[in-house]
SEVOKE-746720 format. One line per 5 residues: their letters; for each residue x, y, z of N, C-alpha, C, O. Coordinates in pm, 1 decimal, m for minus. Each point is the difference from the previous one (the first is absolute). Layout:
a = X:Y:Z:X:Y:Z:X:Y:Z:X:Y:Z; ...
//
This chain:
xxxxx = 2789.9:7923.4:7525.0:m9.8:144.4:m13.0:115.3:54.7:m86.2:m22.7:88.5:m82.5; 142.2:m138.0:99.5:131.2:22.9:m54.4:m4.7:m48.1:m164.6:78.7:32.2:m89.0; m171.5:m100.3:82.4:m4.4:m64.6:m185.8:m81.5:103.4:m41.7:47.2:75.9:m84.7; m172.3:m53.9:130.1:m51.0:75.9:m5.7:m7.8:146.9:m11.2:m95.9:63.6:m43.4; 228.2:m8.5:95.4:5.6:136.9:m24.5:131.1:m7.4:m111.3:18.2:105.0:m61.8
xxxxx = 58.0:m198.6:36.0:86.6:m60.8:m123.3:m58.4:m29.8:m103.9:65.6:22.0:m101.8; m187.4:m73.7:84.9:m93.6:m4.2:m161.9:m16.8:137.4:m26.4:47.4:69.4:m89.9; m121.0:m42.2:181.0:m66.6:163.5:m13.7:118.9:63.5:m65.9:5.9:13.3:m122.2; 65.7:16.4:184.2:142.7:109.1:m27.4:42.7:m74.1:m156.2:14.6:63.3:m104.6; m4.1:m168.9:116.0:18.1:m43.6:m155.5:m76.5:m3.4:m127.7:48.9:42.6:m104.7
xxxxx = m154.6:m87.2:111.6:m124.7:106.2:m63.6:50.7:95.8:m48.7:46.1:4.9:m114.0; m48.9:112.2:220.5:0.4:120.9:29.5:143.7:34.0:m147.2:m6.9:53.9:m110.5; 116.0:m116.1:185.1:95.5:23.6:m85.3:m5.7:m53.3:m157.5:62.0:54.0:m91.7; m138.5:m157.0:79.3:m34.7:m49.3:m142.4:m98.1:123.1:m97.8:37.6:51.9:m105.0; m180.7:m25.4:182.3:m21.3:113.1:m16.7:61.1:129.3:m75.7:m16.7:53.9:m109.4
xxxxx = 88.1:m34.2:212.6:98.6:120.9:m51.7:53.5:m3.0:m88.9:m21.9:78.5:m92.3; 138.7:m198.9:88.5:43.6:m64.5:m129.1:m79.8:35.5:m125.5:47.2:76.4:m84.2; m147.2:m122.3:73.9:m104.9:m42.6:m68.7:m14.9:167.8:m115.2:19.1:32.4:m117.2; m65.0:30.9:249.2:m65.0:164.2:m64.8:145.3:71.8:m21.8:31.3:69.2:m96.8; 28.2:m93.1:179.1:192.4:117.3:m36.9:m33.1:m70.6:m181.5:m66.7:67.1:m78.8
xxxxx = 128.5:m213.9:35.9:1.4:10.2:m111.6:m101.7:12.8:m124.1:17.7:m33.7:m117.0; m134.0:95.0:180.6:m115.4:53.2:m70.9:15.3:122.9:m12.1:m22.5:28.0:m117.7; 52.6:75.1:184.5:37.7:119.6:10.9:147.5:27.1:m72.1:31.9:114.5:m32.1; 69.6:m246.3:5.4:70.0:46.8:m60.0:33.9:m15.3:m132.0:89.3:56.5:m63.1; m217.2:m187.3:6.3:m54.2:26.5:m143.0:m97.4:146.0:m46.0:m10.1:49.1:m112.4
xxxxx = m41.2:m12.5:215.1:m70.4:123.4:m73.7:93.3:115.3:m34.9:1.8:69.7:m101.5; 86.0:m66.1:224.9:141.5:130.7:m14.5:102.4:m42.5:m134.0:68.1:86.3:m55.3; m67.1:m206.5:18.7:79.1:m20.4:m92.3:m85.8:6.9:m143.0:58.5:45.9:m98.1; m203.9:m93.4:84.7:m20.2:26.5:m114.9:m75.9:149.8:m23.2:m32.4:32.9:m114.1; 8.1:49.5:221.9:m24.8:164.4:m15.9:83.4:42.4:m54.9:m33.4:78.1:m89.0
xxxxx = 205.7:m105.7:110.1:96.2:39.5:m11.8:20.0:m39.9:m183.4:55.2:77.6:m78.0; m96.2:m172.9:49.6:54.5:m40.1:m143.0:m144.8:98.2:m102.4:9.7:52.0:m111.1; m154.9:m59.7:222.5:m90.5:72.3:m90.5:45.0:115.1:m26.5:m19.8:58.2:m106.7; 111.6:3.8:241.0:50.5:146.0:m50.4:70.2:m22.3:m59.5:m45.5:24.6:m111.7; 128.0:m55.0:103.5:145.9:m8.9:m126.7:m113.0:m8.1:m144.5:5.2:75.9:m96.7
xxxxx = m93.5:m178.1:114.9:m50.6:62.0:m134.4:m88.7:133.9:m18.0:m22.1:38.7:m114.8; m4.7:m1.2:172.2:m91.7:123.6:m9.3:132.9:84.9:m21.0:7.2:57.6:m108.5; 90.1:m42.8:189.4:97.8:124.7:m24.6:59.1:m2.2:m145.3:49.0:98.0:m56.0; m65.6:m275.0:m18.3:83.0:19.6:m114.3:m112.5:42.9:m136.5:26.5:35.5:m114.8; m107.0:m48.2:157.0:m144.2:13.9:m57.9:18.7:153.4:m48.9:10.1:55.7:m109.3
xxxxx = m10.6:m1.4:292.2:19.4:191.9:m50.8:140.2:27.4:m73.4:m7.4:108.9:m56.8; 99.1:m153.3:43.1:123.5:7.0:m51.0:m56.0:16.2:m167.6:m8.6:97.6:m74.5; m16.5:m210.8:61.3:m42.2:m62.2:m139.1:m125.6:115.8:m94.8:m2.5:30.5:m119.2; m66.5:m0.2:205.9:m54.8:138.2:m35.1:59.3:104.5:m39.7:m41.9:53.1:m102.9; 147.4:0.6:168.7:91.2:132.9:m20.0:52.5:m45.0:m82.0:m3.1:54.0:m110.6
xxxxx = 61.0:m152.3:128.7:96.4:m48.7:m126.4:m61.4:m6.7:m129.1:56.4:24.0:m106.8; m164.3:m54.9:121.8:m70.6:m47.2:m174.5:m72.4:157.0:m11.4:m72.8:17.3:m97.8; 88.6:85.3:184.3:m29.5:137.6:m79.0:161.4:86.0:m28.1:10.6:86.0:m87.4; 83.4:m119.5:160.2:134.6:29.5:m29.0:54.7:m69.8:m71.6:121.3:10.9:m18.2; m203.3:m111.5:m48.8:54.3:m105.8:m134.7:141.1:m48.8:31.7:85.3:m33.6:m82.1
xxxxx = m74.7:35.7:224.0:125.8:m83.7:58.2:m3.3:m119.9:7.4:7.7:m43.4:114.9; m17.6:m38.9:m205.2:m28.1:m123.8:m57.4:61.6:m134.9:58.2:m50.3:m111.7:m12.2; 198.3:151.5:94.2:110.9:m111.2:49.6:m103.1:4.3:135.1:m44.7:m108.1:38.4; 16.6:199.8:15.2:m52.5:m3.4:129.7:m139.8:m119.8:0.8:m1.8:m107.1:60.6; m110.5:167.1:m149.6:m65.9:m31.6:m46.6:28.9:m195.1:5.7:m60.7:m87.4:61.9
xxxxx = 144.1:82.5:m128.5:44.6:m131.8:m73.4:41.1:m101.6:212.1:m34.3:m108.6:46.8; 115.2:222.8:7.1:41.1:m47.6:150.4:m115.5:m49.7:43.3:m19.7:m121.4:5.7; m65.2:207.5:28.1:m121.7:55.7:106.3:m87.3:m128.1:m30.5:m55.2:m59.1:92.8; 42.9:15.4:m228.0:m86.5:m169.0:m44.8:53.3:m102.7:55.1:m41.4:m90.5:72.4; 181.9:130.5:m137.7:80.5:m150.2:74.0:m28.9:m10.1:147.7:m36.6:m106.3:50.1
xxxxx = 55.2:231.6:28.8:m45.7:m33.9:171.8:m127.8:m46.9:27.0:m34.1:m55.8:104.4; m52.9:85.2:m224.0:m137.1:5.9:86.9:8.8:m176.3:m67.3:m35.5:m86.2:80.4; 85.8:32.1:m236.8:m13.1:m145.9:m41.1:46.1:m94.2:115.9:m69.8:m86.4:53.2; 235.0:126.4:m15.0:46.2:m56.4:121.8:m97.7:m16.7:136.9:m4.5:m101.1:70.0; m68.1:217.9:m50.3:m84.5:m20.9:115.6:m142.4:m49.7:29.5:m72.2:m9.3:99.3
xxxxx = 63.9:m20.9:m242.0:m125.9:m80.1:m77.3:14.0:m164.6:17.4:m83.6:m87.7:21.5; 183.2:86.6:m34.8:94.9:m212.9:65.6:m54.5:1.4:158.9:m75.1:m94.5:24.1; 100.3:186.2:89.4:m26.7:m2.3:99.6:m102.7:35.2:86.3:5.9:1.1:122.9; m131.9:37.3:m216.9:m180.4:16.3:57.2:m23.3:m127.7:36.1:m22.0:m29.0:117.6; 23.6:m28.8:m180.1:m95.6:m170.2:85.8:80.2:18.5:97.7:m42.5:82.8:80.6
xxxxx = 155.9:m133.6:m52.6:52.8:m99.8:103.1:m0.9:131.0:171.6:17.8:m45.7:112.9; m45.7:224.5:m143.9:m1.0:64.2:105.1:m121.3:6.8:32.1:m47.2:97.4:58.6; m40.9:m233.1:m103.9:m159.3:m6.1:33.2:m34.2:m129.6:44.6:m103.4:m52.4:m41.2; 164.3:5.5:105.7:9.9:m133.9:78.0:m95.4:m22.6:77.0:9.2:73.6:98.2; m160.6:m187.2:m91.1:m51.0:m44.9:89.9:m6.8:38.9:147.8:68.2:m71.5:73.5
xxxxx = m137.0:170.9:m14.8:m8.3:54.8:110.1:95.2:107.7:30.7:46.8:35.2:108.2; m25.7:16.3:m245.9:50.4:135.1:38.5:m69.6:130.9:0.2:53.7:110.1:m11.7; m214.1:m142.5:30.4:m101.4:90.2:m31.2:m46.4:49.8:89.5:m120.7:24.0:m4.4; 220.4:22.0:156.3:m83.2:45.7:92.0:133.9:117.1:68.6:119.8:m18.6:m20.9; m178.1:140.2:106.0:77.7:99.9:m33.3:m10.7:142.5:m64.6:m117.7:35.8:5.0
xxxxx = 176.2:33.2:m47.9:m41.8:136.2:m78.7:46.5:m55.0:m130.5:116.4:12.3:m38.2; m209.3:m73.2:m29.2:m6.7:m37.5:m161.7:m105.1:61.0:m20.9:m88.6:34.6:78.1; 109.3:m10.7:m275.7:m114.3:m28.0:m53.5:m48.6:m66.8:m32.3:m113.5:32.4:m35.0; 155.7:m189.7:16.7:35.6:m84.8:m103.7:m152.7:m66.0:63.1:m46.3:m16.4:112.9; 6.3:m6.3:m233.1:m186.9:m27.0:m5.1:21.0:m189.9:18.0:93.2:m57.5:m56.2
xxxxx = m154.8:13.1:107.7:m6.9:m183.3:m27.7:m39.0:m60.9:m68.0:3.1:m123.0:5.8; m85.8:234.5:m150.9:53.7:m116.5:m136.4:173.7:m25.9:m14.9:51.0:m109.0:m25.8; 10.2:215.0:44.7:155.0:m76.4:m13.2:16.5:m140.7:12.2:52.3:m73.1:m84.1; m125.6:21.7:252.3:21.8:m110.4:1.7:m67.2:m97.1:m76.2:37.5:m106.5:m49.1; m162.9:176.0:49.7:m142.9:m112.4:m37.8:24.6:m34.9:m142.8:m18.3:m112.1:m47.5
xxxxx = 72.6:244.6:m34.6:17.8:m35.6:m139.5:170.7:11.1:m12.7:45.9:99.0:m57.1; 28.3:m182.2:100.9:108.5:40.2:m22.0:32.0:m50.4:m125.7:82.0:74.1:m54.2; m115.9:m178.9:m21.2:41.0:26.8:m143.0:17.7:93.2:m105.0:74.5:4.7:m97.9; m218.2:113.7:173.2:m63.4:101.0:m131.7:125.0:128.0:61.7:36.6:87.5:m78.6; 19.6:m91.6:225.3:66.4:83.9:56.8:144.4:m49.8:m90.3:23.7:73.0:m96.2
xxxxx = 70.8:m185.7:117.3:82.2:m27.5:m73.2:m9.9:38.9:m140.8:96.2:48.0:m60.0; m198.3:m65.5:11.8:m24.3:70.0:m201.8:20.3:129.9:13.5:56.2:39.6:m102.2; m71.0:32.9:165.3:m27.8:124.8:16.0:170.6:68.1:8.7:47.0:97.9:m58.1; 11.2:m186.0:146.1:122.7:70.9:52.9:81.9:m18.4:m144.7:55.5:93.9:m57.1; m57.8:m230.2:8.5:53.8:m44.3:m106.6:m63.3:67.3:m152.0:61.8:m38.0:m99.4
xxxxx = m134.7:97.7:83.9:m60.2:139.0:m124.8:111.1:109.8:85.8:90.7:55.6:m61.9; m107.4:m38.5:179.4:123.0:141.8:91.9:117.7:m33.1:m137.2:17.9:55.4:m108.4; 33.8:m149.7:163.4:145.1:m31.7:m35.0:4.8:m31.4:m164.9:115.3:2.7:m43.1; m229.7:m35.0:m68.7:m15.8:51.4:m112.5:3.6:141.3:m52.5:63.5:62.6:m84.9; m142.7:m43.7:157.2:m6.5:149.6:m34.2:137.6:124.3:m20.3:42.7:68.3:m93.2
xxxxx = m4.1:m91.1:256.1:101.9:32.3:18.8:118.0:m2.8:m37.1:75.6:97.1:2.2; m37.6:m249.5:m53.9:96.3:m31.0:m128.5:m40.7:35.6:m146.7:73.6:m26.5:m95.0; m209.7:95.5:80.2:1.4:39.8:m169.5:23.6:140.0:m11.8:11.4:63.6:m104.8; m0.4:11.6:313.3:m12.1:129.2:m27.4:204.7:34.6:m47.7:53.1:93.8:m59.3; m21.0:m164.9:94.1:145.8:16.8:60.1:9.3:m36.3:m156.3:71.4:77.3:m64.0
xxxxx = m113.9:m151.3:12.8:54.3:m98.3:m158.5:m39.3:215.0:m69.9:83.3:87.8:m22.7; m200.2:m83.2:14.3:m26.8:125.8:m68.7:109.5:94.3:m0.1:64.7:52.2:m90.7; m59.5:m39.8:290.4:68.7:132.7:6.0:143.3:m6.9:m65.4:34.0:98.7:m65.3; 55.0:m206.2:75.9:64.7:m43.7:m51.2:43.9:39.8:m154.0:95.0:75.3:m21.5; m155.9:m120.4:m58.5:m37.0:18.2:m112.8:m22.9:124.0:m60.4:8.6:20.2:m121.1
xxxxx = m51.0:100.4:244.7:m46.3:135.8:25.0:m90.6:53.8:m124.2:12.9:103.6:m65.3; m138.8:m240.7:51.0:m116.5:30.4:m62.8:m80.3:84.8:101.0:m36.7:m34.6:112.3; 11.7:184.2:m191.3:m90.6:97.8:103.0:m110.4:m68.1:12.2:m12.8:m51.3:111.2; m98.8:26.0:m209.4:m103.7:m81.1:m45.8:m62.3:m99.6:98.8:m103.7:5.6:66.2; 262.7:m159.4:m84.7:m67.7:m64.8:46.0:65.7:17.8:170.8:m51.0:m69.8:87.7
xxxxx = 143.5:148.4:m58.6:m16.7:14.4:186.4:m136.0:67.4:34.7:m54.0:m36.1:104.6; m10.8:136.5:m186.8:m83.5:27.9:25.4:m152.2:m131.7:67.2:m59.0:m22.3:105.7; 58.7:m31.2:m252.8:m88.2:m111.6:43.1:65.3:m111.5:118.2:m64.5:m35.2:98.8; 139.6:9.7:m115.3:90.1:m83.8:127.3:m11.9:78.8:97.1:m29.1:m68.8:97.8; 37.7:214.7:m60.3:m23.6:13.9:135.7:m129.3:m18.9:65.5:m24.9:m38.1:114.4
xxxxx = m65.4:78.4:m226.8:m181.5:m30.7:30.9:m7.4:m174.1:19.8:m66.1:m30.2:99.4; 91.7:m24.4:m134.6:m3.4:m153.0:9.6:59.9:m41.7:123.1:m31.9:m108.5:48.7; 117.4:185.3:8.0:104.0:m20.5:98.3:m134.1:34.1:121.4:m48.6:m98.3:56.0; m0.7:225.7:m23.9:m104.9:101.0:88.3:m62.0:m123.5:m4.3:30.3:m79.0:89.5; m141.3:31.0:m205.6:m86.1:m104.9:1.1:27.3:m88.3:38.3:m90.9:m17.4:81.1
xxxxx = 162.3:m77.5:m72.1:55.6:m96.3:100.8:21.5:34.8:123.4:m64.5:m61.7:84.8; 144.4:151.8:m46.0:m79.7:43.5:168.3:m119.8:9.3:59.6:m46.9:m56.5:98.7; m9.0:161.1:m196.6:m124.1:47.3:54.1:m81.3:m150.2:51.2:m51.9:m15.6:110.6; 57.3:m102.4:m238.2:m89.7:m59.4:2.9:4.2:m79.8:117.5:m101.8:m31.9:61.3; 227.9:m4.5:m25.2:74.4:m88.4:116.2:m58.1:97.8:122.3:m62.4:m59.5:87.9
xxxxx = 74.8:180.2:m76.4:m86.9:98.4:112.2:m109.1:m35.9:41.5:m33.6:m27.2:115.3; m53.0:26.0:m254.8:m121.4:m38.0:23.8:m48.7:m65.8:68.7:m62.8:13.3:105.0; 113.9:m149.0:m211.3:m36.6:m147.4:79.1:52.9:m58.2:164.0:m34.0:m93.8:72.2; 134.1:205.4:m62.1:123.2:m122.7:118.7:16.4:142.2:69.1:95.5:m25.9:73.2; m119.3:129.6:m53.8:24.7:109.9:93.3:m114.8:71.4:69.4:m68.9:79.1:m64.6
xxxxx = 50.4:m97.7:163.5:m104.9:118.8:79.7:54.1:151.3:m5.1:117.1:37.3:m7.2; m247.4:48.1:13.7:21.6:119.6:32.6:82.3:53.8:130.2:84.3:88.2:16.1; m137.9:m167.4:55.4:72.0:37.5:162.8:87.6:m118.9:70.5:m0.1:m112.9:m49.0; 58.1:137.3:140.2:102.3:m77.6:61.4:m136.0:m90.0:94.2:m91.8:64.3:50.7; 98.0:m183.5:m42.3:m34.6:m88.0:101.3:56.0:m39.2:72.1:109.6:m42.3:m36.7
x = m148.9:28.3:201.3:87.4:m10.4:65.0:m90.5:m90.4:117.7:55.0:m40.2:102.5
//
């Protein structure tokens, strides 16, 4: 009876284990999706205030945070208040291409702003949107699953 209520409870605690660090891949990569969304809106004001250094920042955060999409999408971290759809997993190659165009993009917006071609930040920021959006598409639900 005594082993028996000792598996159980251990289980139990493996379990837990199990979902705490599922729950604390989703809190950590919400946290990096916002960091890019906030530098996203930055990068907007900035490219109508032709504040160009900002501009040039706001890429580098989102290129930097473009290195760290795969790995805050780890094998059974898909359960919880995500959006994160299960082609991520199913296609994770086409998900890795995707993050890696992010972190292109993002380094040609920063190369532009840099450079403080109106022109081509212009087109670099549209190229920049399109690479999100498309990653939305494919790898994001509308609503939280839970």
């Amino acid at each position: 009876m005594v082993q028996k209520i000792l598996t159980g409870a251990l289980f139990g605690f493996l379990a837990f284990g199990v979902a705490s660090h599922a729950f604390a891949q989703v809190e950590k990569r919400q946290s990096l999706m916002k960091n890019n969304s906030e530098a996203a809106k930055a990068i907007k004001g900035a490219v109508e205030a032709k504040d160009y250094a900002t501009v040039e920042a706001k890429a580098k955060d989102i290129a930097g945070n473009s290195e760290k999409i795969v790995t805050a999408f780890p094998k059974g971290s898909d359960t919880g208040k995500t959006k994160a759809k299960p082609e991520i997993w199913e296609k994770s190659d086409d998900f890795a291409k995707t993050a890696k165009n992010l972190n292109k993009a993002a380094g040609e917006l920063a190369s532009a702003a840099k450079a403080g071609n109106d022109a081509d930040v212009g087109v670099k920021v549209k190229a920049l949107g399109e690479v999100c959006n498309s990653c939305h598409k494919q790898f994001r639900a509308e609503k939280y699953a839970e």
